[in-house]
DOBALO-584731 format. One record per residue (C-alpha): residue in three letters; x, y, z. Coordinates in steps of 0.2 Angstrom, whole numbers, padded with zeros to 4 digits, always signed. Last residue first. Example, Ala and Ser with C-alpha at 12.3 -4.5 7.8 and 13.67 -1.06 7.14 Angstrom:
Ser+0068-0005+0036
Ala+0062-0022+0039
This chain:
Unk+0003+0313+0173
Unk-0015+0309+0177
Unk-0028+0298+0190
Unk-0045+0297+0187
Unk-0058+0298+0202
Unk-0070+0286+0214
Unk-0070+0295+0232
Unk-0085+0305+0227
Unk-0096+0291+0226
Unk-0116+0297+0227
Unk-0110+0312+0215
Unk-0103+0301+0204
Unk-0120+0290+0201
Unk-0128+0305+0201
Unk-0117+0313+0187
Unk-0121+0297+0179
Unk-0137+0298+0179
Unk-0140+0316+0174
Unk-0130+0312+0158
Unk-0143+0297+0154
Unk-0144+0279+0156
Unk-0141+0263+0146
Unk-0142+0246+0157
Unk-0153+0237+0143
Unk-0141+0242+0128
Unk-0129+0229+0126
Unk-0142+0215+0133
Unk-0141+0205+0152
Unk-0139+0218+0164
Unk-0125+0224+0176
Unk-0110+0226+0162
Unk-0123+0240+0155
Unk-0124+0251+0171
Unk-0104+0249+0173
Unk-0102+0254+0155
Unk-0112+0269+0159
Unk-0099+0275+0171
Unk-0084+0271+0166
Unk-0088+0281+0149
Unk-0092+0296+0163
Unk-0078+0293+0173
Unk-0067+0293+0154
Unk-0077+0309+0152
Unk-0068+0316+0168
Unk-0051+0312+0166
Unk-0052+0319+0148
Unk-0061+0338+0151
Unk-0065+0340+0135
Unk-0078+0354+0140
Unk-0087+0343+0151
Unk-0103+0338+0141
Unk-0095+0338+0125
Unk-0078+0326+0128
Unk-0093+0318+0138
Unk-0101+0314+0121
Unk-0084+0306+0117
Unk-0081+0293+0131
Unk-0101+0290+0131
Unk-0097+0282+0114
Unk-0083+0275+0118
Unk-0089+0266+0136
Unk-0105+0260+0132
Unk-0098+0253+0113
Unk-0084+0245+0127
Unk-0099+0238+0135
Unk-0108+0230+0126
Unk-0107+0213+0131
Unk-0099+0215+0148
Unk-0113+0202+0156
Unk-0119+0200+0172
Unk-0106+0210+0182
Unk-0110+0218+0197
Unk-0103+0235+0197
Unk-0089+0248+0203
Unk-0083+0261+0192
Unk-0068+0253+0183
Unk-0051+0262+0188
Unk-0047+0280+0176
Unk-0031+0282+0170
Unk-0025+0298+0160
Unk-0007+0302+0150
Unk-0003+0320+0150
Unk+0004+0331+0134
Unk-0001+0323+0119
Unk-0020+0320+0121
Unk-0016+0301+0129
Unk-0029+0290+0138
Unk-0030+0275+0148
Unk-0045+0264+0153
Unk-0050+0252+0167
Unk-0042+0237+0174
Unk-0059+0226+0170
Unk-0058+0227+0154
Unk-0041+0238+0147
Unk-0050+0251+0136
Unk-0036+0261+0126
Unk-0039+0279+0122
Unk-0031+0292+0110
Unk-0038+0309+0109
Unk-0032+0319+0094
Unk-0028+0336+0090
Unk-0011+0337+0087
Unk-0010+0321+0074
Unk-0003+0303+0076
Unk-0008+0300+0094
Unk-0007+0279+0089
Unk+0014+0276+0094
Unk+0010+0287+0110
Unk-0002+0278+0115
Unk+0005+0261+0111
Unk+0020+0265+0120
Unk+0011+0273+0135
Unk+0002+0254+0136
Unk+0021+0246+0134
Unk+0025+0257+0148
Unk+0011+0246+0160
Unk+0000+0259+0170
Unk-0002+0255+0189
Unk-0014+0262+0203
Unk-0012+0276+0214
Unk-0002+0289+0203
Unk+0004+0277+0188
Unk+0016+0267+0196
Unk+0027+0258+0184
Unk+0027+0240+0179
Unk+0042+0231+0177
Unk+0040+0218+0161
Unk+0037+0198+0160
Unk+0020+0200+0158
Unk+0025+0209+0143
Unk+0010+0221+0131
Unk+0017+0218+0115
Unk+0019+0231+0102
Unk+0013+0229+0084
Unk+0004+0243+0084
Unk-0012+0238+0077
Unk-0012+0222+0084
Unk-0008+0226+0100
Unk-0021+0244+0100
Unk-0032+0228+0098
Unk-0028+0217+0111
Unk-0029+0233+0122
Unk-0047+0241+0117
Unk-0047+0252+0104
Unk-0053+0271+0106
Unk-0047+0286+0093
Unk-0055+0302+0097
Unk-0054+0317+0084
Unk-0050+0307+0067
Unk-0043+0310+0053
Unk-0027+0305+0054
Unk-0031+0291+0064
Unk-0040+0284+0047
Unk-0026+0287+0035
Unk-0015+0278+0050
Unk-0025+0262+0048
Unk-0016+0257+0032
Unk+0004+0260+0038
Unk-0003+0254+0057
Unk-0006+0235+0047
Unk-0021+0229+0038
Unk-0027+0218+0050
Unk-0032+0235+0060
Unk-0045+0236+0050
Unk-0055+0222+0049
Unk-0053+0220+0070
Unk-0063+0236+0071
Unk-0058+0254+0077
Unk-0069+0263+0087
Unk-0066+0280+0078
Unk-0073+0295+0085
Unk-0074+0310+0073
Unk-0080+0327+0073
Unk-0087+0334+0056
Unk-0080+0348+0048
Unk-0086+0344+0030
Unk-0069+0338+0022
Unk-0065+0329+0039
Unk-0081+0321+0039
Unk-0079+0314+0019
Unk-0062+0309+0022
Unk-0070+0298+0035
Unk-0083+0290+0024
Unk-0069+0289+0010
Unk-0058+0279+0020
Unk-0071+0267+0031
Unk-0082+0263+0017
Unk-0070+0247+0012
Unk-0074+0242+0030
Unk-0090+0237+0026
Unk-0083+0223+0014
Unk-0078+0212+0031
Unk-0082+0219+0046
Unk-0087+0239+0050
Unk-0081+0242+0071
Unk-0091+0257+0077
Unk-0089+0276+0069
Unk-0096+0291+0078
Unk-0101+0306+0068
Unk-0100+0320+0077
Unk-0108+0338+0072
Unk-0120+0331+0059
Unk-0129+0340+0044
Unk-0116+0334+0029
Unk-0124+0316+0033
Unk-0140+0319+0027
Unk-0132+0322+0010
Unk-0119+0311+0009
Unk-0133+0296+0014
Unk-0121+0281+0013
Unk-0129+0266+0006
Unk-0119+0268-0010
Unk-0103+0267-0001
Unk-0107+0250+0002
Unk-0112+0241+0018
Unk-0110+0222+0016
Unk-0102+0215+0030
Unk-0115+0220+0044
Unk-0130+0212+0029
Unk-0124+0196+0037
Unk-0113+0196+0051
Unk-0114+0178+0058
Unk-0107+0179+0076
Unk-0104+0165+0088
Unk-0098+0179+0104
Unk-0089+0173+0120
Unk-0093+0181+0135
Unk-0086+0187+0151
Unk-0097+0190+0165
Unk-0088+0178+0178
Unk-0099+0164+0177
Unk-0098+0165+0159
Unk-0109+0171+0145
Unk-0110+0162+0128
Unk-0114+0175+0117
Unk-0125+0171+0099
Unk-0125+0183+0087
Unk-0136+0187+0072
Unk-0132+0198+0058
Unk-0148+0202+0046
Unk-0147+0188+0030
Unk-0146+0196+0013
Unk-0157+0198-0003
Unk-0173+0209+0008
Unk-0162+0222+0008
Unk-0162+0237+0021
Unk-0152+0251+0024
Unk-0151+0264+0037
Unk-0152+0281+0034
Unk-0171+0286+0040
Unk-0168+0278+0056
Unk-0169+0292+0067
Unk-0166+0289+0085
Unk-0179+0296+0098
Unk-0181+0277+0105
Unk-0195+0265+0110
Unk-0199+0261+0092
Unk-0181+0257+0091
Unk-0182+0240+0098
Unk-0198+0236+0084
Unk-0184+0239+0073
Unk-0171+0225+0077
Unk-0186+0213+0081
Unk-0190+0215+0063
Unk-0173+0215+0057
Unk-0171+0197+0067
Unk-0190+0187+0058
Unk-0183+0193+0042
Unk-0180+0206+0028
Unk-0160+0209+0029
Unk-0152+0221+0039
Unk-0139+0236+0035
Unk-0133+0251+0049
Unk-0133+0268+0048
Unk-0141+0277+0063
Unk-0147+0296+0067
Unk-0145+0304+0084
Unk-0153+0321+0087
Unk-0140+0319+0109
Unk-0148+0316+0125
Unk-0139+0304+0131
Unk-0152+0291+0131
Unk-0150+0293+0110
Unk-0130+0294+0111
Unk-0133+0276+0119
Unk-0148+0270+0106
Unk-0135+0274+0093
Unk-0120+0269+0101
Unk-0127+0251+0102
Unk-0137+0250+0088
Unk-0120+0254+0076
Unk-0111+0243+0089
Unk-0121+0228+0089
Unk-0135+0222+0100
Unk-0153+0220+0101
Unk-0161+0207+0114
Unk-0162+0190+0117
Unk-0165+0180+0133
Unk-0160+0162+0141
Unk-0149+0156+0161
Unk-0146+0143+0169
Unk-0143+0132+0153
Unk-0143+0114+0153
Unk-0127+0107+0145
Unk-0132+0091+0132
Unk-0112+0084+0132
Unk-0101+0079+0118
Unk-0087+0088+0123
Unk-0087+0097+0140
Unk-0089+0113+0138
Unk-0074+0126+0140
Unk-0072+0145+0138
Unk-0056+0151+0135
Unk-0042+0161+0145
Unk-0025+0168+0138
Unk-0007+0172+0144
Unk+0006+0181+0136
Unk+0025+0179+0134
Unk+0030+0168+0143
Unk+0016+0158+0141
Unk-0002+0154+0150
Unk-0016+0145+0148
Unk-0032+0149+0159
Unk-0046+0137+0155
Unk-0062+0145+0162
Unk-0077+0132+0163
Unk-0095+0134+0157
Unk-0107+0120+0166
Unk-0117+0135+0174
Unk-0122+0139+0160
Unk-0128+0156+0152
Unk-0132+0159+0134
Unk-0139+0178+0128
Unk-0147+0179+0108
Unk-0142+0194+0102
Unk-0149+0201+0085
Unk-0137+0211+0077
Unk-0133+0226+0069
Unk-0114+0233+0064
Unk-0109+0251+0062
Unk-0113+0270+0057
Unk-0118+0280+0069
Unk-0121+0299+0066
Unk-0123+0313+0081
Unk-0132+0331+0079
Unk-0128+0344+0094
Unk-0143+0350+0103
C-alpha cells in the first residue's frame, strides 16, 4: 500500500442555508460575476443547520483514507471546543495523526458557509492556527517514508513552508500534487514556478490558474469544439503556460463545466458526473486528491482518473459536509460501470 502525506488547512464548518439567499449576477465586458445577497438589516430564518469537519488538509486526508491509501495528516489546531470535534472526527478513520501540530496559544480555524439554493457557497473563514505552520512543525523524518505527498492550499505564514517542503519531496523522491492556494499564486507565476517545478500534478481551479497566469478567460472570445463538448483557448493557454517541466500533469477544475488537463502532448476534458447538488463545499479537495490517487489506480491513465476525481466530487457535492459523501475506489468504478455512456473526451 502506497504511503500518502497531507499537509494543509483544518477547520470546523458550520453549514448555513436560507431560503432568503439571493444570486446577484453582474456582468462586464470582460467578465462576469455572482454574489450572494441578504436583505440588509433583516433576522433571515434559516432552512437549513449542521457542522462538520472541513479543510483541505482534513479533506484529502480522510479522502486518501477511504481510498485506501497509509495516509498521514499535517495540519495545526488550537486547544478548544473546534480541535476537539476536529479529532473526535478522525476516530472514525485509519488516518495517522501523529504529525499534526497542536498549541494550546492559538485559535483552531473555524468557517462558516453560507449555502445557496443552487449549492454554491460562500465561505466566512477565520484560519487561526491554518496560517501559522512553520517549518518547525514539519516531521522530516516521518516524512522521508511517503510515496505522495499531497499539498492543499497553506494561507498566510504557512505558505512560507511551501518551498523548502517541496524541495525536500523532490530531494527524497516523493510524488507531488500541488493544490495551489490563493497565498501563493499572489506572488506572481515568477514565485510560484519554483513550486511547478517540482511538482508531478499541478491542480488549480480556473480563477485561480487566472491569477497565476495572468491570462483572462474572455466571454467575448470564439470558443472551440473540443470533441463533444467545448474548451475555451485561453484554458489551453493557461495549460500550456503552467506545464513547466516534462513530467508534469496540469489540471484546471472549471465547477460545474468540468475539468481539463494537460501532460504535454494531448489536452483532456471530462463533463461533471451527474449529482444533486447540496453543497460543492469540498469538492475540488474531492476531485484533486482523487485526481492523483487515480494517476495510481489506473496506471496514469489521465482521462480516466479525471472520471474518477469527477466522480467522488459528485458524491461530496450531494451531502452537506466536505467529507460526508466520500467513497472508496470500488465505488466509483461502480458508479462508472452503472453509466457507461458518461466519458472524457482528448485531443
Amino acid at each position: 500500500m502506497k504511503k500518502v502525506f497531507t499537509i494543509g488547512s483544518a477547520t470546523m464548518d458550520v453549514f448555513v442555508e436560507s431560503d432568503a439567499a439571493n444570486i446577484v449576477s453582474v456582468c462586464t465586458k470582460d467578465k462576469s460575476s455572482d454574489f450572494m445577497s441578504y436583505p440588509y438589516g433583516a433576522k433571515i430564518d434559516m432552512s437549513n443547520f449542521s457542522s462538520n469537519v472541513g479543510g483541505g488538509g482534513v479533506n484529502t486526508a480522510m479522502n486518501f483514507a477511504t481510498l485506501g491509501y497509509d495516509t498521514s495528516a499535517i495540519f495545526k489546531i488550537g486547544d478548544d471546543i473546534y480541535s476537539s470535534g476536529i479529532l473526535n472526527a478522525f476516530k472514525k478513520t485509519k488516518v495517522n495523526l501523529d504529525n499534526i501540530v497542536q498549541d494550546k496559544s492559538l485559535s483552531t480555524g473555524f468557517s462558516i458557509i453560507l449555502v445557496s439554493f443552487q449549492g454554491d457557497r460562500t465561505v466566512l473563514a477565520n484560519r487561526g492556527a491554518n496560517a501559522l505552520i512553520t517549518i518547525k512543525d514539519i516531521n522530516f523524518d516521518a516524512l522521508k517514508q511517503a510515496d505522495l505527498l499531497y499539498i492543499a492550499p497553506l494561507n498566510g505564514n504557512s505558505n512560507k513552508v511551501l518551498e523548502p517542503i517541496v524541495k525536500f519531496a523532490h530531494e527524497n523522491d516523493i510524488r507531488v500534487c500541488f493544490n495551489a492556494g490563493t497565498t501563493s499564486l499572489k506572488k506572481g507565476f515568477k514565485d510560484i514556478k519554483k513550486i511547478l517545478c517540482t511538482s508531478n500534478v499541478v491542480v488549480m481551479n480556473k480563477d485561480e490558474a487566472m491569477m497565476c497566469t495572468g491570462v483572462e478567460v474572455r466571454p467575448d472570445t470564439k470558443t472551440e469544439y473540443f470533441s463533444k463538448e467545448i474548451i475555451h483557448p485561453d484554458i489551453r493557454t493557461m495549460l500550456k503556460q503552467l506545464k513547466v517541466t516534462n513530467y508534469q500533469v496540469i489540471v484546471i477544475t472549471d465547477g460545474k463545466k468540468g475539468a481539463y488537463a494537460y501532460d504535454g502532448k494531448k489536452f483532456y476534458f471530462c463533463p461533471t458526473f451527474p449529482s444533486d447538488v447540496v453543497s460543492t463545499l469540498g469538492a475540488g479537495d474531492a476531485f484533486a486528491s482523487t485526481f492523483c490517487a487515480a494517476l495510481e489506480r489506473t496506471n496514469i491513465d489521465i482521462g480516466k482518473s479525471l472520471m474518477y476525481g469527477s466522480v467522488v466530487s459528485a458524491s461530496v457535492v450531494s451531502k452537506f459536509g466536505a467529507t460526508e459523501g466520500l467513497i472508496s475506489f470500488d465505488d466509483v468504478e461502480k458508479c462508472l460501470a452503472q453509466n457507461p455512456d458518461y466519458t472524457y473526451f482528448e485531443a
